[in-house]
C-alpha positions as CSV (number, residue, x, y, z in Angstrom):
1,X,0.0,0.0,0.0
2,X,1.0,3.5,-0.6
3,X,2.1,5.5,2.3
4,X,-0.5,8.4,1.2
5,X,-3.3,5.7,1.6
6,X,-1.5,4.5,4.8
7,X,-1.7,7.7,6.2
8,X,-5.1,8.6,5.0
9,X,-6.2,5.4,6.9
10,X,-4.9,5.9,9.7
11,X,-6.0,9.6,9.9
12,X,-9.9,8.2,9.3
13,X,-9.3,6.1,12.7
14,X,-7.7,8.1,14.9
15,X,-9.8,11.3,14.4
16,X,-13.4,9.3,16.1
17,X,-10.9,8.1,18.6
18,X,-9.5,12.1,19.1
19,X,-13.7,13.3,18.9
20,X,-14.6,10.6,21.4
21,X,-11.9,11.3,24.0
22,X,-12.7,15.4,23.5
23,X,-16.5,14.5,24.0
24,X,-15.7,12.4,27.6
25,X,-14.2,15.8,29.1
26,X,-15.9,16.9,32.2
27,X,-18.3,19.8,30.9
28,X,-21.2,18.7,33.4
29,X,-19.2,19.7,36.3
30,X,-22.0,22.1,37.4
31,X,-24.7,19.5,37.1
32,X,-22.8,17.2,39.2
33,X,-22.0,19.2,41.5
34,X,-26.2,19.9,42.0
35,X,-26.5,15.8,41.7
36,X,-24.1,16.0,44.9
37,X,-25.6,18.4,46.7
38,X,-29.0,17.0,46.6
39,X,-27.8,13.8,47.2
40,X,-26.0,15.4,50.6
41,X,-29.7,16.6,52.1
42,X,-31.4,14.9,55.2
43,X,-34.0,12.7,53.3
44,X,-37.9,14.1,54.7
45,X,-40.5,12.4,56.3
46,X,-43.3,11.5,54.6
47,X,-46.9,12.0,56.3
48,X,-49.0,8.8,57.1
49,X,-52.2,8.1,55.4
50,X,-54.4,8.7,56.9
51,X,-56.7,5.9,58.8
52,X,-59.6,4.2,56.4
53,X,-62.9,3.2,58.0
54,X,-64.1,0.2,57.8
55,X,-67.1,-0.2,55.6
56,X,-70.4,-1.0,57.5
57,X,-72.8,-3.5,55.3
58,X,-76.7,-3.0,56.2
59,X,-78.9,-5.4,54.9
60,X,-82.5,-4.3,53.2
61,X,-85.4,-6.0,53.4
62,X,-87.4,-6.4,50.3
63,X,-90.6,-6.3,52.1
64,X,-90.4,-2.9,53.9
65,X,-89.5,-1.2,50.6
66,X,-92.3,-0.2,48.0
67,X,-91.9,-0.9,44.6
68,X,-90.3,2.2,42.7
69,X,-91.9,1.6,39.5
70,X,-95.4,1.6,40.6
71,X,-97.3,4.3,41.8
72,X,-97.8,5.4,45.3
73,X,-101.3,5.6,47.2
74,X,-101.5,8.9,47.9
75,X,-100.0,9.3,43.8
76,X,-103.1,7.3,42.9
77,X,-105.5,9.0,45.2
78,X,-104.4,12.4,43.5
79,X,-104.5,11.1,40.4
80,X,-108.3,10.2,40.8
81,X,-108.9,13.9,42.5
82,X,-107.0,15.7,39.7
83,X,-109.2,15.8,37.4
84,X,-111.7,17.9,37.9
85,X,-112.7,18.4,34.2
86,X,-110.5,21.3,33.7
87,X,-108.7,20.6,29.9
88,X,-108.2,23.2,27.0
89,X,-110.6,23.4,23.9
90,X,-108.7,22.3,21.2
91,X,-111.7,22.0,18.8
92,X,-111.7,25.7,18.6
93,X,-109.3,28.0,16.1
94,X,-106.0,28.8,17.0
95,X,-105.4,32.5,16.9
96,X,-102.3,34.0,15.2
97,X,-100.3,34.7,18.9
98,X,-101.0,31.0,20.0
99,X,-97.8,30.4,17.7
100,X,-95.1,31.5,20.2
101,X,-94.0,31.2,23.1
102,X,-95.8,33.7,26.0
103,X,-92.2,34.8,27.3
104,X,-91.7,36.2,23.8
105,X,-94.3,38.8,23.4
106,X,-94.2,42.1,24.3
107,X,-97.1,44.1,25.4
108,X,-96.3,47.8,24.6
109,X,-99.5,49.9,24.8
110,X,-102.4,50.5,26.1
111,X,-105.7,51.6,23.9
112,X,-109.3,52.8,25.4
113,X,-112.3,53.6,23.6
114,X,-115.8,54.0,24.5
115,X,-115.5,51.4,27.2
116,X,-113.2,48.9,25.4
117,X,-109.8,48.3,26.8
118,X,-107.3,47.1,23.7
119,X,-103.6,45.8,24.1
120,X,-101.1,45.8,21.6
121,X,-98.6,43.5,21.2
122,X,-95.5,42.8,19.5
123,X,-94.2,39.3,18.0
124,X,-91.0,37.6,17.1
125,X,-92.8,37.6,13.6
126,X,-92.1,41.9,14.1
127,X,-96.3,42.0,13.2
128,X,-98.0,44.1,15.6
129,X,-101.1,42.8,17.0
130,X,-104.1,44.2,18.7
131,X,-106.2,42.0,21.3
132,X,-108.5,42.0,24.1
133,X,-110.1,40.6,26.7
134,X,-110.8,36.9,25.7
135,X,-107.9,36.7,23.6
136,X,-105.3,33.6,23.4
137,X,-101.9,34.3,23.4
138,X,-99.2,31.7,24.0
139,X,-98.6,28.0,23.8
140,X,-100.1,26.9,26.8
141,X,-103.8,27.5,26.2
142,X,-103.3,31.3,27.4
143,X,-106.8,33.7,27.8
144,X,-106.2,37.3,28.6
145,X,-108.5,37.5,31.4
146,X,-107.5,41.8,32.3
147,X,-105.8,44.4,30.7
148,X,-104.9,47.4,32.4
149,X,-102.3,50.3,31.7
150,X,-99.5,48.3,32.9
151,X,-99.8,44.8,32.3
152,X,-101.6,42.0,30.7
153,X,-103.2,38.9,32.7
154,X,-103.6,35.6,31.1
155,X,-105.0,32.4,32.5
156,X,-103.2,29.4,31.5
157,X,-103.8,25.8,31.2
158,X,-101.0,23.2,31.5
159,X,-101.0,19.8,32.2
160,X,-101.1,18.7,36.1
161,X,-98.5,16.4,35.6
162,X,-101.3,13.7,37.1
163,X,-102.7,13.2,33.7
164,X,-105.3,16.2,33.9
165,X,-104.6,20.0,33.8
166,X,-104.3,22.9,35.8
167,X,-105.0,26.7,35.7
168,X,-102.0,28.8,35.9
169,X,-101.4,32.8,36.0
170,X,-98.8,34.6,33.6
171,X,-98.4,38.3,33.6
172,X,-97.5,40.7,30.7
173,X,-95.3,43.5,31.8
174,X,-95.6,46.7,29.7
175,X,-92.4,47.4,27.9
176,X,-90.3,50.0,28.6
């Protein structure tokens, strides 16, 4: 072999063997001096857990329990007392605020004439509307049952909840 290979060889091994040795100085001095010092501290004392109870079993009886799924007696007995032959007529025709909700009308005015008291009222449908006493407004089988200056009383008619219906009140508030 030549002694410009040769030397070439040679060169290719010993410079990995120069890198590696340059590479295993000690540059991490300041990190093991920190592995050292925590190392060096008093280990601490770790707080006990604290005490479980024990579990305490209790055994039900089947007998003393009603039966979730059915009805109670006094649920029955009100059922048989709800209805008192309150319900909605649904035969009749709906009137054009029967569409939305009663929380989304707004009464804002007032109009009397020759003894007649009107309301006016605004819809999400921006129409303006004109009603009176006798009216239904709302989804819930509302009748306007007063109007005065500053508000609106309906009379609505939702279901019990028993399987019959019951009368509720609603309120109007003129809009400011």
């Amino acid at each position: 072999m030549a002694p410009d290979v040769l030397a070439k060889v040679a060169f290719a091994c010993i410079l990995p063997l120069m890198l590696m040795t340059a590479c295993s100085s000690d540059s991490h001095s300041d990190l093991s001096a920190y592995v050292a010092e925590v190392e060096a501290r008093k280990a601490g004392r770790i707080t006990a857990l604290p005490e479980i109870k024990g579990y305490e079993s209790y055994a039900y009886s089947k007998q003393d329990l009603r039966d979730p799924f059915k009805a109670s007696i006094e649920e029955s007995l009100a059922d048989v007392t709800a209805d008192d032959g309150l319900q909605p007529d649904i035969q009749r025709n709906k009137e054009p605020l029967e569409m939305f909700p009663l929380d989304s009308l707004r009464f804002v005015g007032h109009l009397e004439q020759e003894g007649r008291v009107w309301a006016v009222i605004t819809a999400p449908d921006t129409m303006v509307y004109r009603v009176e006493e006798g009216n239904y407004v709302g989804q819930s089988f509302g009748r306007i049952v007063l109007i005065s200056e500053t508000q609106i009383d309906v009379k609505e008619i939702v279901p019990s909840g028993l399987g019959g219906w019951t009368e509720r009140d609603a309120t109007l508030m003129l809009a400011e």
